[in-house]
Rosetta silent file (secondary structure, phi, psi, omega in degrees, C-alpha in Angstrom):
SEQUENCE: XXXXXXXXXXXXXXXXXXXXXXXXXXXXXXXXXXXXXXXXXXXXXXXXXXXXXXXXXXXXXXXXXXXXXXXXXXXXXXXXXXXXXXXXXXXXXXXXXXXXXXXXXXXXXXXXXXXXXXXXXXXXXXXXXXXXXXXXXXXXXXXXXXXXXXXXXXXXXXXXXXXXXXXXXXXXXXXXXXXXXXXXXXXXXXXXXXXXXXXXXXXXXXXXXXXXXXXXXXXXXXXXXXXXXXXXXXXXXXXXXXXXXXXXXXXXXXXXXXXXXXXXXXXXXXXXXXXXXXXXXX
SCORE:     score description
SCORE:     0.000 S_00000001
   1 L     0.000  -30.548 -177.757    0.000    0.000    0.000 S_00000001
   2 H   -70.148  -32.652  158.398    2.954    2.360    0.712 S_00000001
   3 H   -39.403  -42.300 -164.244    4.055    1.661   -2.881 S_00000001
   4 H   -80.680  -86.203  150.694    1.307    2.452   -4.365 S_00000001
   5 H    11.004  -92.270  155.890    0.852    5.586   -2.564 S_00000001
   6 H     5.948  -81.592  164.285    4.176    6.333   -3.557 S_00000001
   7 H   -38.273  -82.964 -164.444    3.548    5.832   -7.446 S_00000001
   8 H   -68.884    0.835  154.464    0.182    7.907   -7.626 S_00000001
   9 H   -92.011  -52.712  159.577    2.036   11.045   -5.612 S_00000001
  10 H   -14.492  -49.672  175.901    4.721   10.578   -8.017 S_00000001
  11 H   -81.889   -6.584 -175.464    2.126   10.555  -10.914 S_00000001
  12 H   -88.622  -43.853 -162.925    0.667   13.306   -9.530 S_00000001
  13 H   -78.082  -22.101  168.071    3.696   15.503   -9.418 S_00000001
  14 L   -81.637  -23.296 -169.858    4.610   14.893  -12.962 S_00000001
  15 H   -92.036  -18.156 -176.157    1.253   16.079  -13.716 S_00000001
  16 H   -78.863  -39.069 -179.350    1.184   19.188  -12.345 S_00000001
  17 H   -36.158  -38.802 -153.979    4.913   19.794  -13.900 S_00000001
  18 H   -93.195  -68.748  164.730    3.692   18.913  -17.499 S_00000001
  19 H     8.863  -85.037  176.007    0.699   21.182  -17.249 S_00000001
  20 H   -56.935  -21.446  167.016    2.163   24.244  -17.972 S_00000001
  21 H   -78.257  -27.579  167.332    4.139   22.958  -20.949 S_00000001
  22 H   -72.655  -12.033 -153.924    0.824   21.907  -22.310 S_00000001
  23 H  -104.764  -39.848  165.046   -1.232   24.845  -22.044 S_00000001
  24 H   -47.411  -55.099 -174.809    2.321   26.904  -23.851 S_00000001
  25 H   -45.993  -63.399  158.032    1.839   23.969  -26.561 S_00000001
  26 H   -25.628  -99.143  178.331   -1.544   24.860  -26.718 S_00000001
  27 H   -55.521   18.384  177.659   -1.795   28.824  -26.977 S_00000001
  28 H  -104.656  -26.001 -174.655    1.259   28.184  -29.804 S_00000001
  29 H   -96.020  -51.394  152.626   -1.116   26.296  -32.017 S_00000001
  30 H    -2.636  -54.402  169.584   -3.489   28.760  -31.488 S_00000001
  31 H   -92.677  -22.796  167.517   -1.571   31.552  -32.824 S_00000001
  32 H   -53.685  -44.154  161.481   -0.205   29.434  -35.474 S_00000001
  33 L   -63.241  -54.980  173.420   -3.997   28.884  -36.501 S_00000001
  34 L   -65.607  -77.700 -147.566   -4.928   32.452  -36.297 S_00000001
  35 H   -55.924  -38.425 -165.902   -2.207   33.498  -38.478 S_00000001
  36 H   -75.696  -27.756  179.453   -2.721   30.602  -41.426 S_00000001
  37 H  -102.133   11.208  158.534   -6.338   31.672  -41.432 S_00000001
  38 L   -61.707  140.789 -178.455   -6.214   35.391  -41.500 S_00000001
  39 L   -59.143  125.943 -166.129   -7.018   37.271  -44.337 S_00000001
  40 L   -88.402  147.749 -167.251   -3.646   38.551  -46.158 S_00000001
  41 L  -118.152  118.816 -176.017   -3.345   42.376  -46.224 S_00000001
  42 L  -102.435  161.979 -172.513   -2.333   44.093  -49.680 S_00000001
  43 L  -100.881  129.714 -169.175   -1.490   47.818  -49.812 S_00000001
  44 L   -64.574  127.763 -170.646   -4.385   49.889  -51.125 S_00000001
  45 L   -90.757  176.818 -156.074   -4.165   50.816  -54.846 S_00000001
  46 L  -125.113  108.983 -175.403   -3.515   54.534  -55.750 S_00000001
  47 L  -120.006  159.986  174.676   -5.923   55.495  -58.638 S_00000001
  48 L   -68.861  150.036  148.204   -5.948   59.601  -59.872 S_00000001
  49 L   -54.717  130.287 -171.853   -9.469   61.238  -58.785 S_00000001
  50 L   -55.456  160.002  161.169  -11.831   61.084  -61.109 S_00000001
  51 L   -91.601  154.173  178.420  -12.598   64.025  -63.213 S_00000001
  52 L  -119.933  163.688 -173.559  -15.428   65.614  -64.548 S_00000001
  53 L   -67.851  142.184  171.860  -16.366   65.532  -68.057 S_00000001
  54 L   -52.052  100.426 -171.841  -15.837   67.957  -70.351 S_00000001
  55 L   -68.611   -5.375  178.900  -19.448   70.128  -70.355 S_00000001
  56 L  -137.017   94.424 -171.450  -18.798   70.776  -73.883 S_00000001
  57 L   -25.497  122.542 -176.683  -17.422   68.377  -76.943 S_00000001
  58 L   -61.129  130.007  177.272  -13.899   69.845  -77.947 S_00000001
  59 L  -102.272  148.513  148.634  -14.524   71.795  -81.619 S_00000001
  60 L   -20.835  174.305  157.571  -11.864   71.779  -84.375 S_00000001
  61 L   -82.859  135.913  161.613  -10.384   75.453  -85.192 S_00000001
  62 L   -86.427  167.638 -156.764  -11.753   77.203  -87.395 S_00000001
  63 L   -70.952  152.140  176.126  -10.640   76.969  -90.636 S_00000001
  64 L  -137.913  142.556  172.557   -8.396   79.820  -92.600 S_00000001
  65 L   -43.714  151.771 -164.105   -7.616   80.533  -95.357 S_00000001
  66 L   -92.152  152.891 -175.465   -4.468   79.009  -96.959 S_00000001
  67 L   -66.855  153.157 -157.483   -1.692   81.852  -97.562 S_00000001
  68 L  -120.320   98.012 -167.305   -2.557   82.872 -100.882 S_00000001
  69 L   -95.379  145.587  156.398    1.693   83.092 -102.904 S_00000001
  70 L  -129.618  149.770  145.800    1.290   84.581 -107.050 S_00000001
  71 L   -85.652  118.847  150.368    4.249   85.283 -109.223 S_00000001
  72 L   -13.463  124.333  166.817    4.664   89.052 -109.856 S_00000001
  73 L   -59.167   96.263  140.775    2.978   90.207 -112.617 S_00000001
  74 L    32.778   81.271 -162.507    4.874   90.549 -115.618 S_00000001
  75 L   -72.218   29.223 -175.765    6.011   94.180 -115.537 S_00000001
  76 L  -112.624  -26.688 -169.167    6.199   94.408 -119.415 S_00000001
  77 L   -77.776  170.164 -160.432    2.375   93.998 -120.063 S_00000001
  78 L   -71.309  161.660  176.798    0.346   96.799 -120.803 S_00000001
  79 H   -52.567  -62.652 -176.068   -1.009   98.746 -117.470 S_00000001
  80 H   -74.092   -8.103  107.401   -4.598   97.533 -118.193 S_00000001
  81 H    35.955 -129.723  150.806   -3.680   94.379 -118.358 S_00000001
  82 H   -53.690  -19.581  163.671   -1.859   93.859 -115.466 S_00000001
  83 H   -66.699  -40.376 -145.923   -5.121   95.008 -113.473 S_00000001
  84 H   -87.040  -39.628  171.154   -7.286   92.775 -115.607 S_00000001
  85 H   -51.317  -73.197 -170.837   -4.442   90.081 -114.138 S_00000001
  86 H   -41.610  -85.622  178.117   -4.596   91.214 -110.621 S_00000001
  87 H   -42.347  -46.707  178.051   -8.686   91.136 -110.763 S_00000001
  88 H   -52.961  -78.689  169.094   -8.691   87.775 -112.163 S_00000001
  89 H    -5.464  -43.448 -171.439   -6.915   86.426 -109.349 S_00000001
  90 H  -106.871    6.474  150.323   -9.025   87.257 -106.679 S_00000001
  91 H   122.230   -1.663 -179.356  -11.872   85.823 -108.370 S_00000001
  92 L   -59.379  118.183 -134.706  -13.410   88.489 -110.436 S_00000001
  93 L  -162.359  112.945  148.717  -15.000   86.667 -113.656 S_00000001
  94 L    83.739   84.439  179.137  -16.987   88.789 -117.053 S_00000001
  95 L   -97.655  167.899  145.830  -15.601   92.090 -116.827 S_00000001
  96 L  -158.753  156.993  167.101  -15.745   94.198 -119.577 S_00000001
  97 E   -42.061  157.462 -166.610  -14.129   97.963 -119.433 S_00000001
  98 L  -146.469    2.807 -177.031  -16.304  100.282 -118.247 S_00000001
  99 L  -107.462  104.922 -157.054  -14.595  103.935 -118.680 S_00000001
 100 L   -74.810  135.804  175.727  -14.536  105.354 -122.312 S_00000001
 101 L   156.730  135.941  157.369  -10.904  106.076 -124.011 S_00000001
 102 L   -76.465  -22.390  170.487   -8.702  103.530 -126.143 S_00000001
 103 L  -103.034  177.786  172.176   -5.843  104.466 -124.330 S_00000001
 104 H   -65.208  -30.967 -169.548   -4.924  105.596 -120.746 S_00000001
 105 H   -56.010  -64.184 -150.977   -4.108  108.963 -122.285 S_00000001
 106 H   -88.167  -10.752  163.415   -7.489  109.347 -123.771 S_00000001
 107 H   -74.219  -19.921  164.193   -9.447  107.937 -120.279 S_00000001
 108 H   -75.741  -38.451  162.658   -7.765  110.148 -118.260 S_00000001
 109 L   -46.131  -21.147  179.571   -8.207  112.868 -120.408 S_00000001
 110 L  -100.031    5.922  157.625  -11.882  112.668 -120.395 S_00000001
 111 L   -79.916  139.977 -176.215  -12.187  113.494 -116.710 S_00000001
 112 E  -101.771 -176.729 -169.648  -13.752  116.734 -116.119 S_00000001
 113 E  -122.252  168.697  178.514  -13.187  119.019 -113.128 S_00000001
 114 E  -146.430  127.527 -174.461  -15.886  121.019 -110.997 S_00000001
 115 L    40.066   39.305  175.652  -14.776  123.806 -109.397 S_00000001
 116 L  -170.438 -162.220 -138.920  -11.103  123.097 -109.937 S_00000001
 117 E  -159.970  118.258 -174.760   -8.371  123.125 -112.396 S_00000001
 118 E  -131.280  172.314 -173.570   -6.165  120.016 -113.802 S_00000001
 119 E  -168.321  140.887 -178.999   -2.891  119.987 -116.174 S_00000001
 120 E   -54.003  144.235 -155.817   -1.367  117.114 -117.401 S_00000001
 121 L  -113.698  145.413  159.371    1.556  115.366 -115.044 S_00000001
 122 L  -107.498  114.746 -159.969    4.792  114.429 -116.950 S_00000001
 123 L   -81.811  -12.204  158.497    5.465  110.968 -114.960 S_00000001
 124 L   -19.189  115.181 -178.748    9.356  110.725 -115.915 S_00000001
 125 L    35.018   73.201  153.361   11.060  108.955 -113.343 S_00000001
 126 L  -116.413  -23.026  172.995    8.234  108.433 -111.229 S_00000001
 127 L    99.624    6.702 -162.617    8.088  104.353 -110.911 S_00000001
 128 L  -109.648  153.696  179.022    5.022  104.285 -111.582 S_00000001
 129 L   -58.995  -54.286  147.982    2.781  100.995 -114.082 S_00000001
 130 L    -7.158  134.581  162.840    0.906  103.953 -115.864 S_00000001
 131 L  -115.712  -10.303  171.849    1.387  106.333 -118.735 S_00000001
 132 L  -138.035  147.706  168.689   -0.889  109.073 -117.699 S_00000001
 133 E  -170.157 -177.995 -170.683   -2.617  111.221 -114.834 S_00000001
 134 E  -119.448  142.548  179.133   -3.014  114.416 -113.919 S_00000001
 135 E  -107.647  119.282 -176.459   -2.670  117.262 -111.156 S_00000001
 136 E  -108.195  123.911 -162.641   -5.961  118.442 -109.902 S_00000001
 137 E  -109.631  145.942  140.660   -5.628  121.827 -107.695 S_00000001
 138 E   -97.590  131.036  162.300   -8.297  122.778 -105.789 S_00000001
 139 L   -93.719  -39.244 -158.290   -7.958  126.989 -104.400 S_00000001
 140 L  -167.609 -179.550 -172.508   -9.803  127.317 -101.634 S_00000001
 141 L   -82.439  164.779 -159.365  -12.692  125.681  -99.318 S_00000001
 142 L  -111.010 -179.729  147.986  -15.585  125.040 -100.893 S_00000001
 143 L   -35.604  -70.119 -158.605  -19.700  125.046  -98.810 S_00000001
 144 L  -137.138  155.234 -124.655  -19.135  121.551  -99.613 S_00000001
 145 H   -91.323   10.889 -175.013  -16.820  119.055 -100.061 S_00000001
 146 H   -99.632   22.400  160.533  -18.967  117.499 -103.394 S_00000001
 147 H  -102.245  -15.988  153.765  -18.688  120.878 -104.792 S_00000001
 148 L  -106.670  122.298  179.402  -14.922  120.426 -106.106 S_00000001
 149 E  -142.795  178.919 -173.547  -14.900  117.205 -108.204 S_00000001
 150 E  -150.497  109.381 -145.672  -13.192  115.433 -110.966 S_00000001
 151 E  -102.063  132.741  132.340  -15.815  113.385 -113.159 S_00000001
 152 E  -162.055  144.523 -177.167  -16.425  110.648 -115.626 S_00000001
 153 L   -77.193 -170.670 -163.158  -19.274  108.866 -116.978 S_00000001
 154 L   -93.609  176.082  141.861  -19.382  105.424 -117.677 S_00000001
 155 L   -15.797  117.859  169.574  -19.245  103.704 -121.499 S_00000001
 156 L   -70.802  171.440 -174.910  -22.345  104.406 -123.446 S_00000001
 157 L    27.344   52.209  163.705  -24.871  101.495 -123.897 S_00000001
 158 L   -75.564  150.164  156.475  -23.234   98.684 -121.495 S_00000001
 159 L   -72.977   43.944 -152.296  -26.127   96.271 -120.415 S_00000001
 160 L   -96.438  174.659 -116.345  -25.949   96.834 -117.058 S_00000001
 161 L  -144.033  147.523  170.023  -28.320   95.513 -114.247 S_00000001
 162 L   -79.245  120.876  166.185  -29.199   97.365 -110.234 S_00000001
 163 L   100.168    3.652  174.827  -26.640   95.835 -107.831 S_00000001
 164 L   -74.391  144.693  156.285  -23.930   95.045 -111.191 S_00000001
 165 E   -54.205  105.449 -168.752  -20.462   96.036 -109.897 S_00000001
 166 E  -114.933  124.521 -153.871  -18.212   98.693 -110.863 S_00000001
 167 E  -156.977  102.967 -178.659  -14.641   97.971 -109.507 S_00000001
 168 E  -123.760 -153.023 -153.257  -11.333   99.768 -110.342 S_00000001
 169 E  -164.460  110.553 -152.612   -8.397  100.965 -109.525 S_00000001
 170 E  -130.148  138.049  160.351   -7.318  104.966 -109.070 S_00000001
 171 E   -81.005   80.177 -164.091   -3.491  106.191 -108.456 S_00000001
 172 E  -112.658  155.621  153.137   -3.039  108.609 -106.146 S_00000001
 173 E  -148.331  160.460 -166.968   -0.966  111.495 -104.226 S_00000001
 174 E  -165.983  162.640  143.786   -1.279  115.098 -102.922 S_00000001
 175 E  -106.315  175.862  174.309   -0.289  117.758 -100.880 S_00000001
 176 E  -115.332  120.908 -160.664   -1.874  120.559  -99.069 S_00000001
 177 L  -107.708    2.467  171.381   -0.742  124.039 -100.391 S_00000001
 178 L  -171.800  156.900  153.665   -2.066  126.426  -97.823 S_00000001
 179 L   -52.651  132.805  160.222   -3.964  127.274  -95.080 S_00000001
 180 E  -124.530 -179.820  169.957   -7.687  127.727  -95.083 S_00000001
 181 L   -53.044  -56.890  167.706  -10.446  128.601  -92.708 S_00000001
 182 L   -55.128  -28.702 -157.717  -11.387  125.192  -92.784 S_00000001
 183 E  -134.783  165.678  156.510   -8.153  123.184  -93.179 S_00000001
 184 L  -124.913  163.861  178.930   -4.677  123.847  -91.727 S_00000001
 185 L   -47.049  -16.860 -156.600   -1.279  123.392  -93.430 S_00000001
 186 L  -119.302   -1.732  172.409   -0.537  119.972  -91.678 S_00000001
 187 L   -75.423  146.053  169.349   -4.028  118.166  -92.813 S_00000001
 188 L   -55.095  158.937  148.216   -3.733  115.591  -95.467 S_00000001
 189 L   -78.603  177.980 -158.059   -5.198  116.105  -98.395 S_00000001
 190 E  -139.736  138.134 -176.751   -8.908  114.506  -99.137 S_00000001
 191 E  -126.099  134.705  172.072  -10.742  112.610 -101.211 S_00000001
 192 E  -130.480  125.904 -162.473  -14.406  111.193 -101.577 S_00000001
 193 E  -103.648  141.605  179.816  -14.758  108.414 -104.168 S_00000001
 194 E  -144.303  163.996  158.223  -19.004  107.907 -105.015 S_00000001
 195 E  -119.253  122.410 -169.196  -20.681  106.104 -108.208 S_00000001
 196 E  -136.061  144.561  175.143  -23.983  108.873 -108.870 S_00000001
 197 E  -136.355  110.844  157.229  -26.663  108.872 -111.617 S_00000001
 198 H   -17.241  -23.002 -167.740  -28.817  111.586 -113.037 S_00000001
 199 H  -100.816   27.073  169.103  -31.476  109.085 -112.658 S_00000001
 200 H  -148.652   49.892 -175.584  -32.363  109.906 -108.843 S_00000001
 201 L     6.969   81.776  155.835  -30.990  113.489 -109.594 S_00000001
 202 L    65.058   16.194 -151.971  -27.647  112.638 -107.929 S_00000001
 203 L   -93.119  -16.285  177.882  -28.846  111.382 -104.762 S_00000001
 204 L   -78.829  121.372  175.437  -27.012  107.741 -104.631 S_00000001
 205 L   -77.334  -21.584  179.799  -23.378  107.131 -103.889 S_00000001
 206 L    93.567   20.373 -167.092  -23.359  104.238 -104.954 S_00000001
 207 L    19.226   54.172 -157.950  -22.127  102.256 -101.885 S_00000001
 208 L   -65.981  149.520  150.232  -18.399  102.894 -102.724 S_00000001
 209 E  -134.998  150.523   16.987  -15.991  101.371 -100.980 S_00000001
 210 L   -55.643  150.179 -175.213  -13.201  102.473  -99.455 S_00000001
 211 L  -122.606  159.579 -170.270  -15.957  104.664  -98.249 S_00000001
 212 L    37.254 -166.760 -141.217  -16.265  108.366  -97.306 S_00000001
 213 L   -56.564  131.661 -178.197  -13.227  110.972  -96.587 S_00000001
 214 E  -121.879  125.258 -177.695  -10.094  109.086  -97.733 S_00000001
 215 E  -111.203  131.177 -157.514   -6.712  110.818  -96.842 S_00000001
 216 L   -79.868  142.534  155.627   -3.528  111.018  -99.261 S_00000001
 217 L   -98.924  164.907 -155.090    0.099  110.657  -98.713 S_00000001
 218 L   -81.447  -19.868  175.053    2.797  112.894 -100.598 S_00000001
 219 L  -100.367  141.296  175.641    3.949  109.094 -102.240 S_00000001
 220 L   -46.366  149.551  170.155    1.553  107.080 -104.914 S_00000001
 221 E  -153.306  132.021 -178.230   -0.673  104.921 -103.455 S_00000001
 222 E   -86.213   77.863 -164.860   -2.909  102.056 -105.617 S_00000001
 223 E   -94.625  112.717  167.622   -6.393  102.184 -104.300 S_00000001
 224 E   -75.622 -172.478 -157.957   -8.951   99.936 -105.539 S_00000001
 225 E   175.282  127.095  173.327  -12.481  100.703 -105.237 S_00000001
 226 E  -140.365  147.585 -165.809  -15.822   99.259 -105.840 S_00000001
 227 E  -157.278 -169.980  172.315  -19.315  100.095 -106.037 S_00000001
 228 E  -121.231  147.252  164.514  -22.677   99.409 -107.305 S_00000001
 229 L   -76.019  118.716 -167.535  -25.306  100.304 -109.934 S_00000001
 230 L   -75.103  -25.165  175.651  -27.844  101.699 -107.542 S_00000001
 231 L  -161.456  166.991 -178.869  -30.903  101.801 -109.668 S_00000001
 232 L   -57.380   83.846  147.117  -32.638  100.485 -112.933 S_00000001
 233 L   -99.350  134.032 -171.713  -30.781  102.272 -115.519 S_00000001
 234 L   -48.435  -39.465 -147.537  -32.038  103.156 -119.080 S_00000001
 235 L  -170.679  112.812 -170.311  -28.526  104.148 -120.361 S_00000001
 236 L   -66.584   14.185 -178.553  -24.714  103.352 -118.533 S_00000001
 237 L  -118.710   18.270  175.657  -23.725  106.701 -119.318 S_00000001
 238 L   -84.330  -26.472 -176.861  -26.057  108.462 -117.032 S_00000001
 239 E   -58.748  125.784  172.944  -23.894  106.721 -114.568 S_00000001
 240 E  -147.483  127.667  152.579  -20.457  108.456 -113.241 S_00000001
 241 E   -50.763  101.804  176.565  -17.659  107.769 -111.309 S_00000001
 242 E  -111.665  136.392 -155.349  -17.278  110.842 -109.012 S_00000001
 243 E  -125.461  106.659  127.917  -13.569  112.006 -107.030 S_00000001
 244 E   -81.159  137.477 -179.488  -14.639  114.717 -104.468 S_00000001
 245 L  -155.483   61.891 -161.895  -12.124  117.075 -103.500 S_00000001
 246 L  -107.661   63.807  176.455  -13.772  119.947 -101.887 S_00000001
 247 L  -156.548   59.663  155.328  -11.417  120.241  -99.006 S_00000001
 248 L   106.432 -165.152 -172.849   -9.619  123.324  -98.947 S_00000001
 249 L   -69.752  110.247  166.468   -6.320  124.460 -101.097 S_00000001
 250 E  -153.002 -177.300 -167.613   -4.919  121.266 -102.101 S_00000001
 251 E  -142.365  134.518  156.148   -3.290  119.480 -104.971 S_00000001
 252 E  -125.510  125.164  166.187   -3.818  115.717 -105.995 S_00000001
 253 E   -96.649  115.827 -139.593   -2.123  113.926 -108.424 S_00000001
 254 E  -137.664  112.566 -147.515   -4.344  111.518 -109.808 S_00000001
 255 E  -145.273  178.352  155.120   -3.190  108.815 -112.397 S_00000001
 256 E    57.447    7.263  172.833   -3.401  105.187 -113.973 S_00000001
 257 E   -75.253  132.597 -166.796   -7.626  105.172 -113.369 S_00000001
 258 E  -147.250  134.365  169.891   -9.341  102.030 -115.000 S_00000001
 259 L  -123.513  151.121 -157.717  -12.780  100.815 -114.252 S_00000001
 260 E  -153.836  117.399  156.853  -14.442   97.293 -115.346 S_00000001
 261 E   -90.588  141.979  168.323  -18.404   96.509 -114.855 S_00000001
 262 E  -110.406  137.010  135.141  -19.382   92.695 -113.451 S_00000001
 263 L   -45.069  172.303 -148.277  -22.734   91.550 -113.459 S_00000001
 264 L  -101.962   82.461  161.570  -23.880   90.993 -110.211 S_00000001
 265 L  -134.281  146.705  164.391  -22.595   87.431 -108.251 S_00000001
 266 L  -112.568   53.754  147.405  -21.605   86.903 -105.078 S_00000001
 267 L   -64.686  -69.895  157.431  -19.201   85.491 -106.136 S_00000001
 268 H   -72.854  -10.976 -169.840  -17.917   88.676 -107.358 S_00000001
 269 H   -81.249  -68.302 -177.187  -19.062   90.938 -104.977 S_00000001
 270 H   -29.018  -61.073 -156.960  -16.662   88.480 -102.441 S_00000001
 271 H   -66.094  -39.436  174.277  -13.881   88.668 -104.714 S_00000001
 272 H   -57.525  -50.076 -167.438  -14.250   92.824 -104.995 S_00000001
 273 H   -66.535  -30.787  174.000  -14.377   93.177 -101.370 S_00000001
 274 H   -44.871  -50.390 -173.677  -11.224   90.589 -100.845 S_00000001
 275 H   -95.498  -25.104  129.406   -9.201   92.682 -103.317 S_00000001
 276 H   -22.157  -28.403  177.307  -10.380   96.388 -101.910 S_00000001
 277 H   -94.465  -56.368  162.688   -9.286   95.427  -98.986 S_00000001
 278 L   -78.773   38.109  124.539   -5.847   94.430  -99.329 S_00000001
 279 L  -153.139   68.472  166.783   -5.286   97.237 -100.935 S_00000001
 280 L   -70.299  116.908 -172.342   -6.662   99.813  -98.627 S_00000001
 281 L   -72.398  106.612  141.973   -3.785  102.467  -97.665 S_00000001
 282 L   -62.152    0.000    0.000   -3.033  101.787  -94.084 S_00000001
């Protein structure tokens, strides 16, 4: 019996010893367990913030014209000509002359003057495309400035049509030769370009453009021009291209003028205003 005894405190003593290595054994499997069956942790991806949409579809540019290159005209061809070149270019299509004279000589010659006084220019080593023009003096201020003018009608019997085109080309330069009541020595001189007809006793201009008071420089300058037939006229020679230059003492020198009627397109009308513009004295 003491044996025995013996044995089971003996067995007892091992068990409390072993005890604590199991229960370590234990919570080791435990954590071993938690770990294999946790959920694996990735690093969060990094996206930009969204944006908002574009309230409006991106448009194109708009379109422009492509630069527009020529060769220089051919300085050997006759003056009219070279214009007739020039207008073709820019789109200007069924011209026909529109100013009476076979030469430049005799269309310049046929302008008349109104209250003012012209004499033939001799153009010797001036540079200029031309063979003829003129110096048109004004003396003194006028009421008004369409009371000094320098005139011509158009070609008799042209067919032309209300709203056909009249579209040329006038050379010009001037000085101012004095003081007036109106003007002083250091003003430019002046110009008013109109197309007028007898058949609304004078009353239309003719929606020229360059339009109203146009001011000269002491060097040529090549001013196109264009304008319209304004009303149903019987006969193209009621019509006339009128130069006012009722603005004080002045002198213009006025050369190289050639005029061409279009019918009526706008087509041409585009092409006049295209070429009027570039080459409106800046």
């Amino acid at each position: 019996m003491k044996i025995k005894r013996i044995k089971l405190t003996a067995l007892f003593v091992c068990v409390i010893l072993l005890l604590p290595m199991i229960f370590a054994c234990g919570e080791k499997a435990d954590t071993a367990s938690s770990t294999t069956n946790a959920p694996s942790i990735t690093e969060a991806q990094i996206t930009d913030p969204p944006t908002d949409p574009p309230t409006e579809p991106p448009t194109d540019p708009p379109p422009t014209d492509p630069p527009t290159t020529w060769e220089p005209i051919d300085p050997n061809l006759p003056y009219w000509e070279q214009i007739e070149v020039e207008m073709s270019r820019y789109g200007l299509t069924g011209g026909t002359k529109c100013l009476p004279g076979e030469d430049e000589a005799a269309v310049m010659k046929g302008f008349g003057t109104g209250n003012s006084k012209k004499e033939e220019l001799d153009l010797t080593g001036e540079n200029v495309p031309f063979s003829a023009g003129y110096a048109v003096t004004v003396a003194k201020d006028t009421d008004n400035f369409w009371d000094a003018s320098y005139t011509r009608a158009l070609e008799k019997d042209l067919p032309v049509q209300q709203d056909d085109l009249v579209v040329g080309v006038i050379w010009i330069k001037g000085e101012r030769l004095s003081e007036t009541d109106s003007y002083a020595i250091e003003d430019a001189p002046e110009y008013y370009l109109a197309i007028k007809t007898s058949t609304d006793n004078w009353a239309t201009e003719g929606g020229v453009e360059p339009s109203r008071e146009q001011w000269v420089e002491p060097e040529w300058q090549k001013v196109y021009f264009y304008g319209y037939i304004m009303n149903e006229e019987e006969k193209s020679q009621s019509v006339q291209l009128q130069i006012f230059i009722g603005y004080g003492n002045q002198r213009l020198d006025i050369g190289g003028i050639i005029a061409y009627w279009f019918p009526y397109s706008r087509d041409n009308e585009a092409a006049a205003l295209k070429l009027v513009d570039d080459f409106y004295p800046r």
